[in-house]
Each structure stands twice: as structure tokens, then as C-alpha cells.
DODRENBA-310209 format. One record per residue (C-alpha): residue in three letters; x, y, z. Coordinates in pm, whole numbers, plus 50000, padded with zeros to 5 digits. Example, Ala and Ser with C-alpha at 12.3 -4.5 7.8 and 13.67 -1.06 7.14 Angstrom:
<atoms>
ALA512304955050780 SER513674989450714 
</atoms>
This chain:
<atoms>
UNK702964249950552 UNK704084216850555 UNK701774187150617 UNK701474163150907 UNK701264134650727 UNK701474132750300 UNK700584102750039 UNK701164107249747 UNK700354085949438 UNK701134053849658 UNK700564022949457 UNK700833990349685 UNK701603953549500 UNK701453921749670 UNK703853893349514 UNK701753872249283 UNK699093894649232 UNK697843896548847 UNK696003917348673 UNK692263910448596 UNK688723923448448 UNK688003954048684 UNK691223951948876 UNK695053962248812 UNK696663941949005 UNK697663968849256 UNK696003961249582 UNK696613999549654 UNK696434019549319 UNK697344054849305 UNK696134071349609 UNK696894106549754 UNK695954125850072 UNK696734147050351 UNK696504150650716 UNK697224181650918 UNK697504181251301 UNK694204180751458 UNK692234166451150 UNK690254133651149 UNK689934117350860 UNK687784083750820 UNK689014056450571 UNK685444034950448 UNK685164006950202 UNK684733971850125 UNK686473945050270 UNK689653937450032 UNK689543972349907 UNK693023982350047 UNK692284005450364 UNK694243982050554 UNK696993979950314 UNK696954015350260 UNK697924019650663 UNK700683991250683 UNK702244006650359 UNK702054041050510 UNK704204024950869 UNK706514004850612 UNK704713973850812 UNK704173952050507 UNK706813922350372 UNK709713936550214 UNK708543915549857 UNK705803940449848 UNK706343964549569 UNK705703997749679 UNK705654031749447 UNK704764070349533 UNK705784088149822 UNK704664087650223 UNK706094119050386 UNK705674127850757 UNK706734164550829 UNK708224166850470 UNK711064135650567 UNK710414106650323 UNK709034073650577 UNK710694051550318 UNK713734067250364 UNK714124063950754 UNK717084044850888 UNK716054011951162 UNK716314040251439 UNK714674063651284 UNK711724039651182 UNK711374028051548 UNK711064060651676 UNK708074070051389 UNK706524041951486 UNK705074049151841 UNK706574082551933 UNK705394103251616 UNK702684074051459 UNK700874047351642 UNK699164016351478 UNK695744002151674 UNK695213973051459 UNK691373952451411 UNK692933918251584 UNK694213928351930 UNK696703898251968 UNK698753906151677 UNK699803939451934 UNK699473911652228 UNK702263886252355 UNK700433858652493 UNK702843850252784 UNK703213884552914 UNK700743901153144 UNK698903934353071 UNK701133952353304 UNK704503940153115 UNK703293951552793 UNK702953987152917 UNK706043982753103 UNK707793974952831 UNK706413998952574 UNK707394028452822 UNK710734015952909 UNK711234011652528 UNK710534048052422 UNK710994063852767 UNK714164051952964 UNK714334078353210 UNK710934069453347 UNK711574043053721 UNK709274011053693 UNK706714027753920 UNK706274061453703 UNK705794041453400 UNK703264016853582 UNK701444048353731 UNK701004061053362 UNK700104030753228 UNK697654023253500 UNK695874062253424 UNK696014052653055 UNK694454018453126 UNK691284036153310 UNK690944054953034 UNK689754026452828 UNK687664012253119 UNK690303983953202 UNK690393983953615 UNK694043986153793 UNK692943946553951 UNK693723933353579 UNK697203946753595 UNK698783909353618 UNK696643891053381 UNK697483874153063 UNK695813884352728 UNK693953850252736 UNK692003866553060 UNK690383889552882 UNK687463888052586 UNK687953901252254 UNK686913933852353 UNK689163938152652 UNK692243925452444 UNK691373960252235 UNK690773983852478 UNK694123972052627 UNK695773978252268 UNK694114015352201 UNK695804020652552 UNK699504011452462 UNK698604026552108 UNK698204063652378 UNK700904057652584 UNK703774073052452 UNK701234102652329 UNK701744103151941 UNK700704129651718 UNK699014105051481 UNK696974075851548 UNK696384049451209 UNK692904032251356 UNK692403998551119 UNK689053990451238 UNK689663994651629 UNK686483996551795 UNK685313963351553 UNK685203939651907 UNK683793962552108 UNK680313977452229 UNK678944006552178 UNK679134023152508 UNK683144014452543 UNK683354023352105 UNK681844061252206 UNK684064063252528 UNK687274056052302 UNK686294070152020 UNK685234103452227 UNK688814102552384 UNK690524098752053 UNK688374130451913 UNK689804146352221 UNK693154142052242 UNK693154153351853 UNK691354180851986 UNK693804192652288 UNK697174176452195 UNK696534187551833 UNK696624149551721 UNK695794136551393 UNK693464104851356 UNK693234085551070 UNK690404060951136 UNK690324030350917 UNK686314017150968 UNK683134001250755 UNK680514016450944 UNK679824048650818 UNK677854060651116 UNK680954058051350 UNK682994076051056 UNK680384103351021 UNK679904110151338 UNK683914112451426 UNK685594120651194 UNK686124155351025 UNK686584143450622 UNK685994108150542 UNK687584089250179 UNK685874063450048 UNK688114033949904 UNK687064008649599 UNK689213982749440 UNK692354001149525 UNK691584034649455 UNK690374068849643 UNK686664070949437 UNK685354098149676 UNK686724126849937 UNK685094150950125 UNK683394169350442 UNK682014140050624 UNK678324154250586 UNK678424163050234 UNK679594129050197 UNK676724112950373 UNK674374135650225 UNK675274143749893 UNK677274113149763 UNK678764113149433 UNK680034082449355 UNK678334050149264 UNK679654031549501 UNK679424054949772 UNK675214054049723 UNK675554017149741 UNK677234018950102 UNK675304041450208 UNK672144020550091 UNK673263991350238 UNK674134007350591 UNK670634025850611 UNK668973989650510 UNK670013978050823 UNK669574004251016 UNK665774008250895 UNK663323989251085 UNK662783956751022 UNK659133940450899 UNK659433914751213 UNK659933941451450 UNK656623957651285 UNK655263920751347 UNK653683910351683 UNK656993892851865 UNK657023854751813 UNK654323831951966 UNK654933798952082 UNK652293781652218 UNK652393772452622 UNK652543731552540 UNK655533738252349 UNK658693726752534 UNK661863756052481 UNK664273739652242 UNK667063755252509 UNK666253761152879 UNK669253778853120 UNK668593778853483 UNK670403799153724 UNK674113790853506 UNK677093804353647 UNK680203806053537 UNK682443820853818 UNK686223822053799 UNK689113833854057 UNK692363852353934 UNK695413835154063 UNK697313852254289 UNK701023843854476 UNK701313839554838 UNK701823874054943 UNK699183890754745 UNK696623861654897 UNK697993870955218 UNK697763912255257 UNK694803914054996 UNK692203897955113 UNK689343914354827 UNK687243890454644 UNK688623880354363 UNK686063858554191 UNK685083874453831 UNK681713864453778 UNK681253861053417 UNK677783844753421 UNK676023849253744 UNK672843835153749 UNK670963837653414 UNK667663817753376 UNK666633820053010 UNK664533805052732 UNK664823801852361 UNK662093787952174 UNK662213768551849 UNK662143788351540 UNK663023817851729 UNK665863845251686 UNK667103859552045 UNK669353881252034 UNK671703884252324 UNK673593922052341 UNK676263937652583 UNK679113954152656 UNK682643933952543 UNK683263917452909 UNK679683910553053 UNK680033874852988 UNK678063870652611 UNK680833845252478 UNK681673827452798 UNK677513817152822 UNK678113808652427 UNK680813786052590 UNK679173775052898 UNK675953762352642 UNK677783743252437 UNK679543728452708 UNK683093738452575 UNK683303751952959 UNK681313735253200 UNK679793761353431 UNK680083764053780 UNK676613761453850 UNK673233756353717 UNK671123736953441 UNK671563737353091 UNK669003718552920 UNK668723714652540 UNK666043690852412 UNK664933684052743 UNK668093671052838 UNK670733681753120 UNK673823689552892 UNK675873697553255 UNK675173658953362 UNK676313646253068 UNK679433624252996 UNK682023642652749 UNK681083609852482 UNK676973614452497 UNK677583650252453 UNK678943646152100 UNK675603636851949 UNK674173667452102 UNK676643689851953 UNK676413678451612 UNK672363692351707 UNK674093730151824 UNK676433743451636 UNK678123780851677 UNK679503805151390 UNK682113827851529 UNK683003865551475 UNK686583855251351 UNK686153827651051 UNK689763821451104 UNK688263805751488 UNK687303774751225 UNK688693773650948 UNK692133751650927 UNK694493775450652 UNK695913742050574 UNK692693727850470 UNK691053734550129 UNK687583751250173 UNK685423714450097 UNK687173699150362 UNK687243727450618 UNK683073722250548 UNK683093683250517 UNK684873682650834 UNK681923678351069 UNK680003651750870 UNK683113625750926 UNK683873638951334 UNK680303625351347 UNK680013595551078 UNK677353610750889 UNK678833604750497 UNK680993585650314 UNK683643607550099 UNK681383607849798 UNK678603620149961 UNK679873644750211 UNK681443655249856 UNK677893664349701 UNK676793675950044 UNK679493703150051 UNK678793718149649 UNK675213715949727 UNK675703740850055 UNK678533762749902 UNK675603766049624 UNK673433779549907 UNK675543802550041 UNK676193821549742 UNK679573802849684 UNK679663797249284 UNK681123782849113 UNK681133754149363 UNK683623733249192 UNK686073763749228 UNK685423775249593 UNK685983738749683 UNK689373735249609 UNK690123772249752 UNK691973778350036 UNK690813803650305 UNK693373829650232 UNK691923831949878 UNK688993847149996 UNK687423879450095 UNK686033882950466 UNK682503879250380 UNK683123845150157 UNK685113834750482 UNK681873840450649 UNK679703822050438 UNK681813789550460 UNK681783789950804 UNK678073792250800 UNK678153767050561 UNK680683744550800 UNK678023751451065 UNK674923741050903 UNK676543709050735 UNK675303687551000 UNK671723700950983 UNK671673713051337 UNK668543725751545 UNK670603757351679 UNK673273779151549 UNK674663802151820 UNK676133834651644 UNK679213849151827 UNK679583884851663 UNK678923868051320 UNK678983898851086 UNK680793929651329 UNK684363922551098 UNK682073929250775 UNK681273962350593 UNK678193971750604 UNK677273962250241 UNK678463925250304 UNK676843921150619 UNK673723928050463 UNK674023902350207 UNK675233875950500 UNK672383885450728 UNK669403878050456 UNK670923847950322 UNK670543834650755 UNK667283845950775 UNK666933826050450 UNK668613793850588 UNK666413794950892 UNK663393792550678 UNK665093765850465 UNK666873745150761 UNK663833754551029 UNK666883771351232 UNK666363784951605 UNK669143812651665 UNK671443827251943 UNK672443857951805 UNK675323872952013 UNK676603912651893 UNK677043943452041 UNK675363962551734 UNK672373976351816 UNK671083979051446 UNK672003944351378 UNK670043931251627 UNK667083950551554 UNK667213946851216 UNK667783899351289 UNK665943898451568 UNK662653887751751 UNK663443890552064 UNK666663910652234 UNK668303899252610 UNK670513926952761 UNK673273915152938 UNK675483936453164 UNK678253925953425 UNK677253882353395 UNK673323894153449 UNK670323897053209 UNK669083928153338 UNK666423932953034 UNK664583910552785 UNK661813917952564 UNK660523915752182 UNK662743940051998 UNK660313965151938 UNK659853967652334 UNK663073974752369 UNK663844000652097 UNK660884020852170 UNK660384017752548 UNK663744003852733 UNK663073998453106 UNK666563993753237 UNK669224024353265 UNK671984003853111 UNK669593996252794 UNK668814029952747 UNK672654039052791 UNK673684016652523 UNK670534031252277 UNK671944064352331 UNK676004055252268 UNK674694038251922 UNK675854060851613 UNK672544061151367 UNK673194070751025 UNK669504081350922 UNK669424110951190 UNK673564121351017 UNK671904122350711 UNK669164143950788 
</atoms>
């Protein structure tokens, strides 16, 4: 019987890339598998490890200076040997890609409904404009993304919108394989089970192989039928997904899974009493009734046979404290409005309504100038460390940056400022990270120098947009202990902002639940693990993948 899909021996070189202790230079290094229709294989390892170059290598997506050897066969035809028209018909008929950052699938100046447009029209010429919009409109529910966004632009949407909008053109043209490099990263966990389910099922009904590319083991274990584990290049371990989990043979393999259950195990402050601050104590950040409303722009004749409210309501109304010293972490579905408050706090957006008050002051009534000396005091760490980091700009400047926006060194000292923090944050030898550029380095050293950036200016609180969700599980570990050891060291307060679950009961004291713009639950983290008042809390408990009970 001949296979679905077929690696074999695929070695994957990128132009400059030496040889050194522990690695051969190949960034993919001899790997072989196969997929048959139906199957689900998951695709775990480090960051830098090659799963993602193993899947552009596989769609002949990567620069044609690569050096490729070995074989990728799709029903026994050679991929490598496919003419232009050929390879634009495998790609999105027969094999779809869902890549980790939605907007390299997104144009920016076309709307939601042109993309699918467009993707139909491309692949499917016999369908009219209005079958292809009714499809893509059924394919768009599927991923929770409402027929009202049809004419937005990708800039419209958050992170996880942008994704759920690129798993849906990944399904529209129903292909019988779908390469998944880290898709459900951005997005909760209610909206990662719904897609994920859907995927499972459409390999299930339309016999449709899945080969998902992930670091978190408990999505991979739960989903997928086989999973590979992936070190340095290589294929180190295959097998049943539960002997896997259960019985694992490799080194490495133990090490994941060690590092995935660490986080996962309850934490020693949520076996604490939650956080006490005494009544006399001022917050260190006070919100009162913020809003941050916004209206979609609309032509003439829409305003004028439409008349539905169009006002998205990304904060409505959230009155919230955050104490000094303190760790609140702030969880939701991708959409209910967790960034834009980020935003709206620092400012960066001013809201529509309400207070914002940070060291007793009224950050909303302040002039764009007096607000600088606050910000150097609140500083934010974002889930893409590209968000900050100039590729231009060696790493010591990228961190130095912030001391001269705010005349706080001369060169020399921001100079011994910046090796002393890249010492802190595990970034040695400093002398050599300095002169690095970000491209040099892995995900999780990206990470660290954008913590570093943050904290160079010795601010009171770091807000944490999604901070570790891009890292496997073994490197957000590391990243998460060495911020709980900064706050110690720096006397940090923290707005922690993810949609994991485990991550923010394993960081945090308290946890605010944020659904459609509201907080609709807030308590100390053991409260709400062990006794969630609000439907929607308990909804997103349930949709979280645990490892411990997969391992059982």
C-alpha cells in the first residue's frame, strides 16, 4: 500500500551553518516517517530543534540556497520533483500549511473576506463570488469567527483571531493533509479544543492526515495518534502517544516530560494563604470602570439598511486592583480584550472611559510628555520578542535602549548596566551575547533579553503579554523561575496576561477571568482551581489538556 505522505532520510542545511560539539551542522539530520490517511501524528521538541524546518522542507517552502538531501514522497510522486503547477496544486489542494505567526498567511491590506475569496477563486474557478463567500463564511464559524467580521482587516483582530482566521483558509479547499507548526500557540484553550477537536474530526470523516507540529505535550497526547520527539536535528523517539508519555525511552524525552509536569504540578504559593496586603496600603495600580469601546467602519449604504450596533466593546467596564509585590494573573479567551487593557494601562491607547491610576496618579489625565516618566516605572514584555527587539540592532543596544529614551546613563555605564543584566538572565558569556544579533538566538534567549530590555530601567511593574506561550515547555520553565527570581531581586509587582491555565497556576497569586471585555471572576488561584464560581471559568478548566491525568 502506498503511503500518504513519506520522509525519508531528509537531511535539511541552512547556508552558513557549521559544524560544532554536539551538532552536525544539519538543522534537519536524517529523519524518516510516515503518514497514512486518517493518522495523527504530533511533532514535539525544543525550540531550534528542526520541527519547523522539517515542515517547510517537506512543502519545498524554504530558500532555494538551502541544501536539501533524502526523499519527501506524497502518494509515491517525489514533492521535489513537482513542476510550478504541480507544486501549487500540492500546496492547498492535497497539503495545507497553518503556520505559528498568522500574518505571514495574512495580507495586511486585504480584508478577511478577500483572503477567502481569493483562496477559493484560486483553487476553485467554477465556484460564483457568492458560493465561495457562503463556504468561506460556514468555514469561518467553524473557528468561532462571526459572519459581522467579514470586511475587516487583519489589524482588527488579536493574535488569536488572526489564527483562527488562518486554520480556516488552511480548511477551505478541504486537503487531505494538514502540516500544523504550532497553530493553536495564540490561542485559548476553549477555541485550541474547538479547533483542535475539528481537526481530529475531519481526519476522522474525510480520512485526513494531521501532522501537528507543537511543544506542549498535553495537547500532542491528547490529539494525536503517534507523537515523534525531535532533538538537535534528529528523530530520538517514536511511538503510540501513551506509551510515549508513559514509558519514555529517551533521555531527552524524560526531561520534557519533567519539565511539562513541573509546571503543571501545583505550585508552593498556591499551597500558601493568597497574598496579604495590609488595608493602609495604597494599590500600586487602580482601574476604575476603563473602557475601551471601538466602532467598525462601515460605507454609506451598509450605515444606512443596517442599522445593528456596531460598537466592539473590548474593555467594558473593569474596576480592578493590583497590589505591590503581587502576581495577578489575568486569563481569557484570544478576543476578550486581555491585550487591548495591557494597551489601555500603559496608555499606548487611551481608553474611552474610566480611571487608570498608577502610583496614585490619573495616567488618562495626563499630557503625552509627563507620561514618559511614568512609563519608564511600567514596563511590558510581549509574547513575540520580535514586538521589541530591532533585528538591526545588536542585542546590548536593543537592552541599552531604554536607559538613553529616558537619560538614565552615559554610554559607559548603560554599557556595564547591560553585561551586568544579561549576567542575570542567564545570558553568558555577556561579552558574547552583547554583540549578538537577535537572529542568532534561540526563542527562549530572545525571551530573556527582552526581559532583560524590560527590567533595565528598574521599573515597579512589568505587564506580561503571553510571555512564555511561543516556548517549549522545558524553556518556559527555566524563563518562569528566573521572573519569580527577578521579582524577589527587583521587588517586581506583575500583570501576567496568558491563556494557559497551568502557567498561571503554577506564576500566580491571584487569577482575573476575563470573558467578552468583562472580569466575570477573580480570586487567589487556589479559589479558582478548586472551586470556580463562574460557568465560563469552569468551561475553560475543563477545555485545559493536563498531562498528569494522560500519564496515569
Amino acid at each position: 500500500m502506498t503511503a500518504l505522505f513519506q520522509v525519508d532520510n531528509l537531511r535539511v542545511a541552512y547556508p552558513h551553518s557549521r559544524p560544532s560539539a554536539g551538532n552536525s551542522g544539519w538543522a534537519v539530520d536524517g529523519v524518516s516517517f510516515v503518514l497514512q490517511p486518517g493518522e495523527k501524528l504530533g511533532l514535539v521538541g525544543e525550540s531550534g530543534c528542526g520541527k519547523s524546518t522539517l515542515g517547510r522542507a517537506a512543502m519545498r517552502l524554504l530558500p532555494p540556497t538551502t541544501e536539501i538531501t533524502g526523499q519527501v514522497n506524497w502518494l509515491g510522486e517525489s514533492v521535489f520533483d513537482l513542476t510550478s503547477a504541480g507544486l501549487r496544486k500540492f500546496r492547498g489542494e492535497a497539503v495545507a500549511l497553518i503556520f505559528q505567526d498568522p500574518m505571514t498567511r495574512l495580507d495586511p491590506l486585504m480584508t478577511i473576506g478577500e483572503h477567502c475569496i481569493e483562496t477559493l477563486q484560486a483553487h476553485q474557478p467554477q465556484l460564483s463570488r457568492q458560493q465561495a463567500k457562503q463556504k468561506a463564511i460556514e468555514t469561518l464559524e467553524i473557528v468561532k469567527i462571526p459572519a459581522s467580521r467579514w470586511a475587516q482587516y487583519p489589524h482588527e483582530f488579536s493574535g488569536g483571531m488572526r489564527q483562527r482566521v488562518a486554520i480556516a483558509l488552511a480548511l477551505l479547499l478541504n486537503p487531505k493533509m494538514i502540516v500544523a507548526d504550532e497553530p493553536t500557540t495564540s490561542l485559548d484553550v476553549t477555541v485550541s479544543a474547538q479547533i483542535l477537536q475539528e481537526l481530529t474530526r475531519l481526519c476522522r470523516e474525510r480520512e485526513m492526515a494531521l501532522l501537528l507540529i507543537s511543544h506542549d505535550l498535553a495537547m500532542i497526547g491528547e490529539y494525536c495518534d503517534r507523537i515523534a520527539v525531535m532533538y538537535q536535528g534528529k528523530m530520538v523517539e517514536t511511538g503510540a502517544a501513551q506509551t510515549i508519555l508513559q514509558q519514555p525511552q529517551h533521555e531527552y524525552t524524560r526531561s520534557l516530560l519533567e519539565a511539562a509536569l513541573h509546571i503543571q504540578a501545583v505550585s508552593s504559593s498556591e499551597e500558601d494563604s493568597p497574598l496579604e496586603i495590609p488595608s493602609s496600603q495604597p494599590p500600586l495600580l487602580q482601574l476604575t470602570e476603563l473602557q475601551q469601546h471601538y466602532n467598525l467602519e462601515r460605507n454609506f449604504l451598509a450605515k444606512l439598511f443596517d442599522k445593528s450596533d456596531t460598537t466592539i466593546k473590548a474593555v467594558d467596564g473593569i474596576n480592578l486592583e493590583l497590589a505591590t509585590g503581587e502576581i495577578l494573573g489575568l486569563v481569557g479567551e484570544s478576543g476578550c480584550g486581555k491585550s487591548t487593557l495591557s494597551r489601555t494601562i500603559l496608555q499606548l491607547i487611551r481608553p474611552t472611559s474610566g480611571k487608570v491610576e498608577f502610583l496614585g496618579q490619573d495616567l488618562t489625565q495626563l499630557s503625552r510628555q509627563t507620561l514618559r516618566s511614568y512609563r519608564r516605572e511600567m514596563q511590558m514584555v510581549f509574547q513575540d520578542p520580535h514586538a521589541c527587539l530591532n533585528p538591526l540592532m545588536r542585542v546590548g543596544e536593543s537592552i541599552a535602549d531604554p536607559l538613553f529614551i529616558h537619560n538614565l546613563a552615559t554610554p559607559e555605564e548603560a554599557k556595564k548596566q547591560v553585561l551586568s543584566m544579561l549576567e542575570r538572565v542567564g545570558l553568558t558569556p555577556t561579552e558574547e551575547y552583547y554583540q549578538r544579533f537577535p537572529s542568532d538566538l534561540s526563542g527562549g534567549q530572545q525571551q530573556r533579553v527582552a526581559i532583560a530590555r524590560a527590567l533595565i530601567t528598574r521599573p515597579k511593574l512589568l505587564i506580561c503579554d503571553e510571555p512564555v506561550s511561543m516556548l517549549d515547555a522545558s524553556v518556559q520553565s527555566q524563563v518562569l523561575e528566573l521572573m519569580l527570581e527577578l521579582k524577589q531581586e527587583f521587588n517586581l509587582t506583575y500583570l501576567f496576561i496568558t491563556h494557559d491555565l497551568w502557567v498561571a497556576r503554577f506564576f500566580c497569586d491571584r487569577i482575573a477571568v476575563m470573558n467578552a471585555g468583562k472580569i466575570v471572576e477573580i480570586g487567589a488561584t487556589r479559589d479558582i482551581f478548586t472551586n470556580p464560581q463562574h460557568p465560563y471559568t469552569q468551561t475553560l478548566l475543563k477545555a485545559a489538556p493536563l498531562l498528569a491525568s494522560q500519564k496515569l
